[in-house]
C-alpha positions in Angstrom: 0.0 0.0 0.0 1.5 3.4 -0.9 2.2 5.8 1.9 0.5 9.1 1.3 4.4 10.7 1.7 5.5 8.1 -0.7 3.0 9.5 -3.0 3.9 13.2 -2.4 7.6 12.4 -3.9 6.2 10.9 -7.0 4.2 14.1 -7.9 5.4 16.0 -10.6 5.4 19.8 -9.7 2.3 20.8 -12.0 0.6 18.2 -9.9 1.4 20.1 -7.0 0.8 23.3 -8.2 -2.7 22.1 -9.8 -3.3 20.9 -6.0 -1.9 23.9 -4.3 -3.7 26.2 -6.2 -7.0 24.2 -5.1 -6.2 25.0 -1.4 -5.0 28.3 -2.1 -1.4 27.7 -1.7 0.7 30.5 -3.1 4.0 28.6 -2.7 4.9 24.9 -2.5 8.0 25.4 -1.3 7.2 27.7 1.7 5.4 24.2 3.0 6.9 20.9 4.4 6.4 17.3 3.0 4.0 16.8 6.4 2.4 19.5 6.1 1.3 19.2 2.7 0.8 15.8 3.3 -2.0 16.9 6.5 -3.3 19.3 4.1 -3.6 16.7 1.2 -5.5 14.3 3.8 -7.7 16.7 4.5 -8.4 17.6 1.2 -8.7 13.9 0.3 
């Protein structure tokens, strides 16, 4: 079963910016892998 931090580092960064810019995330970078991941749960 895949980890959702295992699936985090598989993302490609227009994943991530697709997502962020769902949430209303400005900057990937200024976030943490656990916090994106809490944020992704939530979203999930």
């Amino acid at each position: 079963m895949t980890t959702l931090k295992s699936a985090l580092e598989v993302f490609n960064k227009e994943d991530l910016k697709n997502y962020a810019s769902k949430l209303h995330i400005r900057r990937i970078s200024s976030l943490n892998k656990g916090e994106l991941a809490d944020k992704m749960h939530s979203f999930l």
